[in-house]
N, C-alpha and C positions, 0 to 999 in steps of 0.2 A: 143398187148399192155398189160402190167401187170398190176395189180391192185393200184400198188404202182405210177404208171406214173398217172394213172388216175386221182387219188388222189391227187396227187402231180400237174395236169394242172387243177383241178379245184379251186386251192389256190389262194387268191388274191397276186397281188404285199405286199401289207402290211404281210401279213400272208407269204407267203414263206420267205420275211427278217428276223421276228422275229426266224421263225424254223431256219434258218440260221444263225443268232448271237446266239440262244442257243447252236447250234453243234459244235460253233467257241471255244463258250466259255467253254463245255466241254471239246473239243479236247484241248486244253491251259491248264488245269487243271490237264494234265495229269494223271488223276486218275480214266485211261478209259485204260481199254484192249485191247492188240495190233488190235485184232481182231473187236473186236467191234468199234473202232474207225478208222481202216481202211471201216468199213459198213458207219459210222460217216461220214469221207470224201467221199465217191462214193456219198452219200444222199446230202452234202455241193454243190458237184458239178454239181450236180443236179438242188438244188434250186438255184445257181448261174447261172445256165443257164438260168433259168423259170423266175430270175428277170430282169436279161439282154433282154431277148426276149420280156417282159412287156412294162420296159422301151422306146426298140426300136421301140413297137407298138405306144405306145404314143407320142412319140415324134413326129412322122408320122404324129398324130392327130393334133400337135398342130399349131396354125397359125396363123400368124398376120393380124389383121383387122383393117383397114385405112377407114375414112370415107373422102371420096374424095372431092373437095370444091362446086360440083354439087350435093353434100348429101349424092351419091351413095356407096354402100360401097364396099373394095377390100379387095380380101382375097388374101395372098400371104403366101407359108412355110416360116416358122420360120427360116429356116436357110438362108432365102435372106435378112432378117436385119440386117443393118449397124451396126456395135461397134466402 
Protein backbone atom coordinates (compact mmCIF):
# COMPACT_ATOMS: atom_id res chain seq x y z
CA UNK A 1 0.00 0.00 0.00
CA UNK A 2 1.52 3.53 -0.94
CA UNK A 3 1.82 6.18 1.10
CA UNK A 4 -0.64 8.10 -0.84
CA UNK A 5 -3.61 5.30 0.01
CA UNK A 6 -2.71 5.57 3.39
CA UNK A 7 -3.28 9.04 3.61
CA UNK A 8 -6.00 9.19 1.59
CA UNK A 9 -8.00 6.04 4.08
CA UNK A 10 -7.24 7.90 7.04
CA UNK A 11 -9.37 11.15 5.75
CA UNK A 12 -12.63 11.68 7.09
CA UNK A 13 -15.90 11.55 4.88
CA UNK A 14 -15.94 15.49 5.31
CA UNK A 15 -12.30 15.85 4.42
CA UNK A 16 -12.07 13.54 1.32
CA UNK A 17 -15.40 15.82 -0.22
CA UNK A 18 -13.79 18.95 0.37
CA UNK A 19 -10.20 17.57 -1.52
CA UNK A 20 -12.69 16.34 -4.03
CA UNK A 21 -14.73 19.58 -4.83
CA UNK A 22 -11.43 21.40 -4.93
CA UNK A 23 -9.78 18.81 -7.73
CA UNK A 24 -13.38 19.27 -9.49
CA UNK A 25 -13.11 22.69 -9.32
CA UNK A 26 -9.73 22.82 -10.62
CA UNK A 27 -10.00 20.44 -13.17
CA UNK A 28 -13.26 22.86 -14.52
CA UNK A 29 -10.93 25.63 -14.72
CA UNK A 30 -9.04 24.34 -17.01
CA UNK A 31 -6.02 26.08 -16.13
CA UNK A 32 -4.33 22.82 -15.16
CA UNK A 33 -1.97 20.83 -17.31
CA UNK A 34 -2.90 17.94 -19.30
CA UNK A 35 -0.59 16.05 -17.12
CA UNK A 36 -1.28 17.25 -13.95
CA UNK A 37 -4.85 17.05 -14.18
CA UNK A 38 -4.98 13.71 -15.52
CA UNK A 39 -2.74 12.85 -11.62
CA UNK A 40 -6.05 15.47 -10.58
CA UNK A 41 -8.53 12.90 -11.98
CA UNK A 42 -6.79 9.39 -10.76
CA UNK A 43 -6.65 11.28 -7.09
CA UNK A 44 -10.90 12.55 -7.82
CA UNK A 45 -11.45 8.98 -8.34
CA UNK A 46 -9.93 7.97 -5.68
CA UNK A 47 -11.63 10.07 -2.99
CA UNK A 48 -14.81 9.17 -4.89
CA UNK A 49 -14.38 5.97 -3.96
CA UNK A 50 -13.34 6.53 -0.19
CA UNK A 51 -16.64 8.64 -0.01
CA UNK A 52 -18.77 6.08 -1.53
CA UNK A 53 -17.32 3.39 0.70
CA UNK A 54 -18.00 5.92 3.91
CA UNK A 55 -21.24 6.40 2.94
CA UNK A 56 -22.06 2.63 2.55
CA UNK A 57 -20.45 2.05 5.91
CA UNK A 58 -22.81 4.16 7.35
CA UNK A 59 -25.63 3.60 6.14
CA UNK A 60 -25.02 -0.06 7.44
CA UNK A 61 -24.94 1.81 10.86
CA UNK A 62 -27.94 3.40 10.50
CA UNK A 63 -31.31 2.05 12.15
CA UNK A 64 -34.59 2.64 12.99
CA UNK A 65 -35.69 2.37 16.65
CA UNK A 66 -39.44 1.82 17.62
CA UNK A 67 -40.41 1.80 21.14
CA UNK A 68 -42.86 -0.94 21.27
CA UNK A 69 -46.37 -0.50 23.37
CA UNK A 70 -44.76 -3.04 26.24
CA UNK A 71 -41.90 -0.02 26.38
CA UNK A 72 -39.36 -2.52 24.89
CA UNK A 73 -37.48 -1.11 22.29
CA UNK A 74 -36.92 -2.46 18.33
CA UNK A 75 -34.10 -1.95 16.33
CA UNK A 76 -34.89 -2.78 12.67
CA UNK A 77 -32.30 -1.37 9.31
CA UNK A 78 -33.34 1.58 7.79
CA UNK A 79 -34.11 0.21 4.74
CA UNK A 80 -37.21 -1.90 6.18
CA UNK A 81 -39.27 1.52 6.63
CA UNK A 82 -42.19 2.29 4.90
CA UNK A 83 -42.51 5.53 2.62
Amino acid sequence: MTEENVNLENLSFEEALLKLEDIVRELESGRIKLDDAVSAYEEAVKLKNLCTEKLKAAALKVEKIEINKDGTLNVSPLDNVEQ
